[in-house]
C-alpha positions as semicolon CSV with decimal commas, in nm:
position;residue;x (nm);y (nm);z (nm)
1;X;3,085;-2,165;-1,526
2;X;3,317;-1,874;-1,631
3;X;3,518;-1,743;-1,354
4;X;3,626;-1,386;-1,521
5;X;3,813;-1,274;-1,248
6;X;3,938;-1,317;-0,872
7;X;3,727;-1,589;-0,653
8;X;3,864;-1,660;-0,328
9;X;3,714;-1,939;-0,062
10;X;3,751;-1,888;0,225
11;X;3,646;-2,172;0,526
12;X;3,370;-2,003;0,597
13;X;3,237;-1,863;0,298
14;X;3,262;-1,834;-0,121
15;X;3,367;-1,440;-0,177
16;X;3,349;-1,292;-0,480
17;X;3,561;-1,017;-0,558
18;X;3,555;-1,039;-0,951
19;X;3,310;-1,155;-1,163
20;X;3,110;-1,505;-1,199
21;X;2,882;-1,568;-1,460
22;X;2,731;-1,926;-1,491
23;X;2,638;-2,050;-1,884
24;X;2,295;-2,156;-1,999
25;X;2,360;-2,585;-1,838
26;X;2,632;-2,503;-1,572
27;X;2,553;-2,586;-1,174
28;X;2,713;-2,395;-0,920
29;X;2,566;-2,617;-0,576
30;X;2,627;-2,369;-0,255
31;X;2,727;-2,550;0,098
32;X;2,858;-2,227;0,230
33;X;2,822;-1,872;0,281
34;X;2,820;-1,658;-0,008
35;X;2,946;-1,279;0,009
36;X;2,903;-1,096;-0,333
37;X;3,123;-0,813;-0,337
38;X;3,138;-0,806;-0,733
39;X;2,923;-0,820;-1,053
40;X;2,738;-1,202;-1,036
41;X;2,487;-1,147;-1,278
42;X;2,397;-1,220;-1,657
43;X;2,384;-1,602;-1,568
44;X;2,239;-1,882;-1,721
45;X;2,206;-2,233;-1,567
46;X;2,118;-2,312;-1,198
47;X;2,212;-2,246;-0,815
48;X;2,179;-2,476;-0,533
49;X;2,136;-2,423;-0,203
50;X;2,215;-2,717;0,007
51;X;2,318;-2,870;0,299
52;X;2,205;-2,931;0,682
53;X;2,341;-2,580;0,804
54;X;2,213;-2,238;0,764
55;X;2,338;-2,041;0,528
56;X;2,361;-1,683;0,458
57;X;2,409;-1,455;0,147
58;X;2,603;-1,095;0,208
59;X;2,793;-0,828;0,034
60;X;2,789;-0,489;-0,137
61;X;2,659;-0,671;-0,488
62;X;2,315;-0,806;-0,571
63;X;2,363;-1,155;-0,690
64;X;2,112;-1,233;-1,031
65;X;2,062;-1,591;-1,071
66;X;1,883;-1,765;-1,356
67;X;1,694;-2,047;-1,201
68;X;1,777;-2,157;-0,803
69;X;1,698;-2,398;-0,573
70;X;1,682;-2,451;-0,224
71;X;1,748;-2,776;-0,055
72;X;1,853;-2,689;0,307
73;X;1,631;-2,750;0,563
74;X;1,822;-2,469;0,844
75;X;1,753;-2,232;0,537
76;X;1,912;-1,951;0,413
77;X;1,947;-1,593;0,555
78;X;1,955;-1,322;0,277
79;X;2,146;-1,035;0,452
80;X;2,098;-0,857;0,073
81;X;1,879;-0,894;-0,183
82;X;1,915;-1,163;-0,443
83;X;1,734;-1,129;-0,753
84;X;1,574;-1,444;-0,945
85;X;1,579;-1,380;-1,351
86;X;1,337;-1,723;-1,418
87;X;1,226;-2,024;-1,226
88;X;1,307;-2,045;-0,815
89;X;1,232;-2,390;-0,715
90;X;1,133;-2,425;-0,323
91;X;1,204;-2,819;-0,220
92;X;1,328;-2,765;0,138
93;X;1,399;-2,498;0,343
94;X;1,332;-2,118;0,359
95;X;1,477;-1,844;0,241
96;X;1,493;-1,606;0,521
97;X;1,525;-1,229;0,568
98;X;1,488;-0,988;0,821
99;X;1,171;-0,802;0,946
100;X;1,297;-0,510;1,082
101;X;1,315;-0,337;0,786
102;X;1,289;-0,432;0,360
103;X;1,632;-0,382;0,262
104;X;1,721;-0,772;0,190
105;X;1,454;-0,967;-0,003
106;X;1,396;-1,288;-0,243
107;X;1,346;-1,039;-0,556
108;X;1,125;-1,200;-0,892
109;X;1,210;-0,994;-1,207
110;X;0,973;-0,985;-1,508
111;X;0,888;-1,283;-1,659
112;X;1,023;-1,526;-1,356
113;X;0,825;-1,756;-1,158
114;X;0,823;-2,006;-0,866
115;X;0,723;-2,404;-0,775
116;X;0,688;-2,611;-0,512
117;X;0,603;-2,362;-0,236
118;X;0,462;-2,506;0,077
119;X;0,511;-2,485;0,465
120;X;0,849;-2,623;0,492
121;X;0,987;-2,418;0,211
122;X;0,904;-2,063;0,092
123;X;1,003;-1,682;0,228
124;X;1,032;-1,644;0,600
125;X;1,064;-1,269;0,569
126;X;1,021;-1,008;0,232
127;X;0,970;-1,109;-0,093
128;X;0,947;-0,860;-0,397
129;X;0,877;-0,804;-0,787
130;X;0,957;-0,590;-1,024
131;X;0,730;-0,515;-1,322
132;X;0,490;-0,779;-1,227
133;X;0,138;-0,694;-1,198
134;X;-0,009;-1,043;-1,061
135;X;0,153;-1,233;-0,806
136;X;0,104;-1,406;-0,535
137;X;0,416;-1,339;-0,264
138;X;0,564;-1,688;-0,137
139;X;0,545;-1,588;0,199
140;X;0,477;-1,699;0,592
141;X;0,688;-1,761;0,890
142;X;0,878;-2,037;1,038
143;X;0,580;-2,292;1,032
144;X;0,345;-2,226;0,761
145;X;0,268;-2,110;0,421
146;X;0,072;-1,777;0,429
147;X;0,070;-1,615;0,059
148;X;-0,050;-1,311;-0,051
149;X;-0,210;-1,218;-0,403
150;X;-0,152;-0,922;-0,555
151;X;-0,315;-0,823;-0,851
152;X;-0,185;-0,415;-0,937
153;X;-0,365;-0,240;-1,248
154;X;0,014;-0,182;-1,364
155;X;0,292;-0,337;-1,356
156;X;0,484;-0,166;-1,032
157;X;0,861;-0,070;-1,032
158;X;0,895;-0,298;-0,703
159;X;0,668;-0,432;-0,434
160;X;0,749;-0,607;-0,131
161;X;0,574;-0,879;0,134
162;X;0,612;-1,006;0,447
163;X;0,419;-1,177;0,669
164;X;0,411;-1,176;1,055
165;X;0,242;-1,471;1,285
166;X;0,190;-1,186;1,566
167;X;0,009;-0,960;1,743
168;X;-0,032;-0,592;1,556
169;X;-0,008;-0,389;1,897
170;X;0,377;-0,521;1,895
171;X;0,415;-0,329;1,581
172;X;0,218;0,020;1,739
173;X;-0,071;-0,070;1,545
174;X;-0,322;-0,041;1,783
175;X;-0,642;-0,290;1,737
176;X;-0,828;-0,024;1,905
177;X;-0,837;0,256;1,727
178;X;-1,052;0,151;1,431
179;X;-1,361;0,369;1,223
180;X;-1,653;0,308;1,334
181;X;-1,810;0,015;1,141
182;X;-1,512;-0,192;1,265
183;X;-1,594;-0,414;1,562
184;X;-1,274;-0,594;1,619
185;X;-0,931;-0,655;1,446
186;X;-0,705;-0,972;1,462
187;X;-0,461;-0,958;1,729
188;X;-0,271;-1,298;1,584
189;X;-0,141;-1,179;1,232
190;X;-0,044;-0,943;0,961
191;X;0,124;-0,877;0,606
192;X;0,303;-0,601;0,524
193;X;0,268;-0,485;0,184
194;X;0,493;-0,208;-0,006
195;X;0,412;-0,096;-0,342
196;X;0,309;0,270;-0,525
197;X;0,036;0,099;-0,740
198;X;-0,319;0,054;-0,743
199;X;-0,430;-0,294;-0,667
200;X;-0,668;-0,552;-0,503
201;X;-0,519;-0,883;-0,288
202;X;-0,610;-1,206;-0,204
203;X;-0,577;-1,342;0,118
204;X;-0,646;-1,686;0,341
205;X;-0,734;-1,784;0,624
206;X;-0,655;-2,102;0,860
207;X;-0,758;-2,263;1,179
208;X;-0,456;-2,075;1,310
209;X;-0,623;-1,736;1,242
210;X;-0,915;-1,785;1,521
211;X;-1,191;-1,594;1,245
212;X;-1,386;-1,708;1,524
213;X;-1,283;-1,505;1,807
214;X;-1,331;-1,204;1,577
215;X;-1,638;-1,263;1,393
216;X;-1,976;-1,420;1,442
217;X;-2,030;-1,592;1,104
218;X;-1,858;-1,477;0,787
219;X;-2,080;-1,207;0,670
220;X;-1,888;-0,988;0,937
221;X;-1,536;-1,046;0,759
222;X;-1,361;-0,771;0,619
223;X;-1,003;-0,712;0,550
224;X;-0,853;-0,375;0,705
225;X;-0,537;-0,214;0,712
226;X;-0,389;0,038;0,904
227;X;-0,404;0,350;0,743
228;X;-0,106;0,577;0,775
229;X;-0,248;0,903;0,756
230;X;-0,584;0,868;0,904
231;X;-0,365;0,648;1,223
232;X;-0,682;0,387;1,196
233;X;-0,706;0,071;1,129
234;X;-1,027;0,125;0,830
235;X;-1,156;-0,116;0,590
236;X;-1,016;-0,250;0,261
237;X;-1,388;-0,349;0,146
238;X;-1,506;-0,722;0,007
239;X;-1,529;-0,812;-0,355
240;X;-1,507;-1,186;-0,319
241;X;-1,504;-1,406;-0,016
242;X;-1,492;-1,847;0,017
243;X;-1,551;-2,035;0,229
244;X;-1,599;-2,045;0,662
245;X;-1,459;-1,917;0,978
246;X;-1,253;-2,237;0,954
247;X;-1,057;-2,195;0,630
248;X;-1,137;-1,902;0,316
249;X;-1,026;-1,640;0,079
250;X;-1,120;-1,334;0,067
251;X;-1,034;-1,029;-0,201
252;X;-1,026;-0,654;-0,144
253;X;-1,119;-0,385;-0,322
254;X;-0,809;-0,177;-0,497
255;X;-0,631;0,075;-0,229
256;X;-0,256;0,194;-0,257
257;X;-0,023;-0,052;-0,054
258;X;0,205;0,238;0,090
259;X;-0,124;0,431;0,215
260;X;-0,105;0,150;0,521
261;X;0,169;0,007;0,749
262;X;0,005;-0,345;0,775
263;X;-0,323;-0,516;0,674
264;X;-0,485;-0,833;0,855
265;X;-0,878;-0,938;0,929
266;X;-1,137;-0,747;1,098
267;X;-1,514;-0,808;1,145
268;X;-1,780;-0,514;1,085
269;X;-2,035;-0,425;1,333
270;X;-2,288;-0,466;1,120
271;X;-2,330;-0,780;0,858
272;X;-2,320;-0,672;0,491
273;X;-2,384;-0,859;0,190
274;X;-2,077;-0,881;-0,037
275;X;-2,122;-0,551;-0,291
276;X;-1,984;-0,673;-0,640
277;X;-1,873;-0,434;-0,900
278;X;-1,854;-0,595;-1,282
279;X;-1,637;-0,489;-1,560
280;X;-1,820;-0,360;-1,864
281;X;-1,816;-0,309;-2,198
282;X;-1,918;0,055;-2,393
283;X;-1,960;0,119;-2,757
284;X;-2,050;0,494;-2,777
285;X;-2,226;0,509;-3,148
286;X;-2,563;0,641;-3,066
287;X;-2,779;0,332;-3,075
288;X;-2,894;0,323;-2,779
289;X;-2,721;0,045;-2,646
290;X;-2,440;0,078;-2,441
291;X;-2,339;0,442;-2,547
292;X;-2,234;0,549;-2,160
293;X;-2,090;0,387;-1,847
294;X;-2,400;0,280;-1,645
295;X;-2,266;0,114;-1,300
296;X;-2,637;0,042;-1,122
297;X;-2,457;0,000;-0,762
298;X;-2,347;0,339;-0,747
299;X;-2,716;0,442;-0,695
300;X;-2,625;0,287;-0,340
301;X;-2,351;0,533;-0,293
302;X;-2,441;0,906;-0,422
303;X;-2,088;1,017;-0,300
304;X;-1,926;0,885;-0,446
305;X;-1,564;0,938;-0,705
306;X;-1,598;0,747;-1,051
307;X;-1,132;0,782;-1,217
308;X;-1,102;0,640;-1,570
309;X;-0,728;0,531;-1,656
310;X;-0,610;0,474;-2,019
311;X;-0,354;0,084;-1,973
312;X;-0,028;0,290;-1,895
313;X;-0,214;0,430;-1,595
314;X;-0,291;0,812;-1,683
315;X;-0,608;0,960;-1,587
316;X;-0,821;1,000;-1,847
317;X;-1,216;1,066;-1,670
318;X;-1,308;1,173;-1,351
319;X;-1,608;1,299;-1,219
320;X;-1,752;1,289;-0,835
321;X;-2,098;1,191;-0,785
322;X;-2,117;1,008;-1,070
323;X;-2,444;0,965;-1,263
324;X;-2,376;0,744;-1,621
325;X;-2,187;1,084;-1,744
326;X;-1,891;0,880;-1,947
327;X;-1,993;0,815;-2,300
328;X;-1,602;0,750;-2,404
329;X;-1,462;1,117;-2,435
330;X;-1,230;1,249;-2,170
331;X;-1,252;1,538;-1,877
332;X;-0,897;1,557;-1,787
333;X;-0,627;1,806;-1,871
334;X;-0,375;1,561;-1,967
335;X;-0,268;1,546;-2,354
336;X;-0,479;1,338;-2,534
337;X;-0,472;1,256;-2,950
338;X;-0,773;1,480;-3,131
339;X;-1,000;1,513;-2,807
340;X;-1,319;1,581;-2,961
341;X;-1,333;1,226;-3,183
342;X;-1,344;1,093;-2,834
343;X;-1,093;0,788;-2,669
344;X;-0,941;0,555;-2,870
345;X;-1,051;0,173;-2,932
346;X;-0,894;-0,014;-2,583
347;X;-0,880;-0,190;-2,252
348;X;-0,965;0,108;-1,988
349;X;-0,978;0,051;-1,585
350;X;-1,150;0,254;-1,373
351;X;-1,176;0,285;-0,959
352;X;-1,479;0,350;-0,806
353;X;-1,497;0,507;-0,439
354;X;-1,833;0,460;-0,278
355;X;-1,849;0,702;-0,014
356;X;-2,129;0,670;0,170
357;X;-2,029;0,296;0,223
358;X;-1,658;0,291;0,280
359;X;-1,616;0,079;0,018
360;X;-1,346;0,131;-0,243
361;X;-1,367;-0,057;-0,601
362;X;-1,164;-0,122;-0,924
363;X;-1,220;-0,283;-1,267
364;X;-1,187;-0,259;-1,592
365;X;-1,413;-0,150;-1,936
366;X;-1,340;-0,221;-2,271
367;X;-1,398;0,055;-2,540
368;X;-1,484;0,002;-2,872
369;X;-1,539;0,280;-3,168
């Protein structure tokens, strides 16, 4: 460990006012407080956090570790954000933020990951990424595990998680004002979600969540958030769903994260079957076979909004009431390499917004000249 400049310890806390950097094999084992008033960043090797106290990270600086570890079982209280650069490792203990707001997070840059996640040791508060389109956030609160799966058709700038073991009408979310295919909406627990891009997520269920006090049998799940313009809580739709009112998964279809101020489990008023969109493959040569987009269950939905995107996210198709008009050549205005030879060879996605069922879709096509 290279100590560049001033580090001062004080009792109560390690304060750095210069600049650490830790090599690739060099510890650096935390028992105190650490306030990060200076450049710690660039590192290599691996922090500890240990002890039998709580412990709490402050200052003006973002700390960037390499790989970390937590081995405390009071935890420890991130009053900023500290970014991980590669592996965290969760053996005891949380790391713990606040809920009032997402300034101070556990933050995963590109490429990182996580192990040994479980009840006793995770993110009591806000996680976030950075250029990470699939994830699943390490989250719950004090007692158990409650993750959320994110999987974005881009890699987002940042997105944040939280989870909350309470009731939504705490938060001014109230369970009553729901659309009208909504019978009920948990009153025990929620995520929070914050992110710009387009995306599905996973979530579970426990014996803790009560499905049953919500929902007859499971063909009346659905996951809903509360939608900040509309002031509703409305339906985030069903592509996949496991298991029983006991314990199960259950995947959306793709929505914008900051178009709702929470998201939980709700139960329809009316059964439906789960509706399934594929991903699909088009080869536009004239042979009959596969020359245009042909999506059979939007016959169930004629409202309905069919958006191509190219991989870096840009609108390439759109058309509303869509009947199999895509045969590989764009509609939009944006810029677009020699138009009339049609879209280049490549992995498209596309979202698919079926009106007249509420239900909101993505996937993806592959293109081939």
């Amino acid at each position: 460990m290279l100590l560049a400049t001033q580090l001062c310890m004080a009792q109560t806390a390690l304060y750095n006012a210069g600049n650490i950097q830790i090599h690739d094999g060099g510890n650096l084992g935390f028992h105190t407080n650490l306030i990060n008033d200076s450049s710690f960043s660039d590192n290599l090797g691996l922090v500890g956090f240990y002890g039998d106290e709580n412990l709490q990270v402050s200052g003006a600086f973002v700390p960037i570790f390499f790989d970390v570890e937590i081995v405390n079982p009071q935890g420890v209280f991130l009053n900023t954000a500290v970014s991980i650069a590669n592996n965290a490792n969760f053996v005891d203990g949380d790391f713990q933020t606040s809920r009032v707001n997402s300034d101070a997070f556990l933050n995963f840059e590109p490429n990182s990951f996580y192990s040994g996640e479980n009840d006793a040791s995770k993110v009591d508060g806000f996680a976030a990424i950075e250029g990470i389109s699939n994830f699943t956030f390490p989250v719950g609160d004090a007692t158990q595990l409650r993750s959320l799966r994110l999987n974005a058709t881009g890699n987002a700038d940042v997105s944040k998680c939280a989870y909350f073991f309470e009731d939504p009408n705490n938060e001014g979310l109230n369970t009553a004002i729901r659309t009208e295919i909504l019978a009920n909406i948990s009153t025990l627990e929620l995520w929070r979600l914050e992110g710009s891009t387009l995306g599905s997520v996973t979530l579970s269920w426990n014996l803790r969540s009560n499905m049953g006090a919500i929902a007859p049998d499971l063909n009346f799940v659905t996951l809903v958030g509360w939608n900040i313009s509309q002031r509703q809580w409305t339906s985030l739709g069903n592509t996949a769903v496991s298991g029983d009112l006991n314990a199960g998964t259950m995947t959306s279809a793709a929505f914008v994260p900051d178009d709702y101020a929470a998201l939980t489990f709700g139960s329809l008023a009316e059964a439906t079957e789960i509706l399934v969109l594929d991903n699909y493959w088009l080869s536009p040569n004239n042979d009959g076979i596969n020359d245009v987009l042909i999506i059979p269950e939007l016959e169930l939905s004629p409202s309905n909004l069919l958006q191509i995107f190219d991989r870096n996210g840009i609108p390439v198709f759109q058309q509303e009431n869509y009947r199999n008009e895509f045969s590989g050549f764009a509609n939009t205005d944006n810029w677009i390499i020699n138009p009339d030879q049609g879209l280049p060879t490549g992995i498209y996605y596309y979202t698919a917004e079926l009106y007249d069922l509420g239900l909101s879709y993505q996937g993806y096509l592959y293109l081939e000249r």
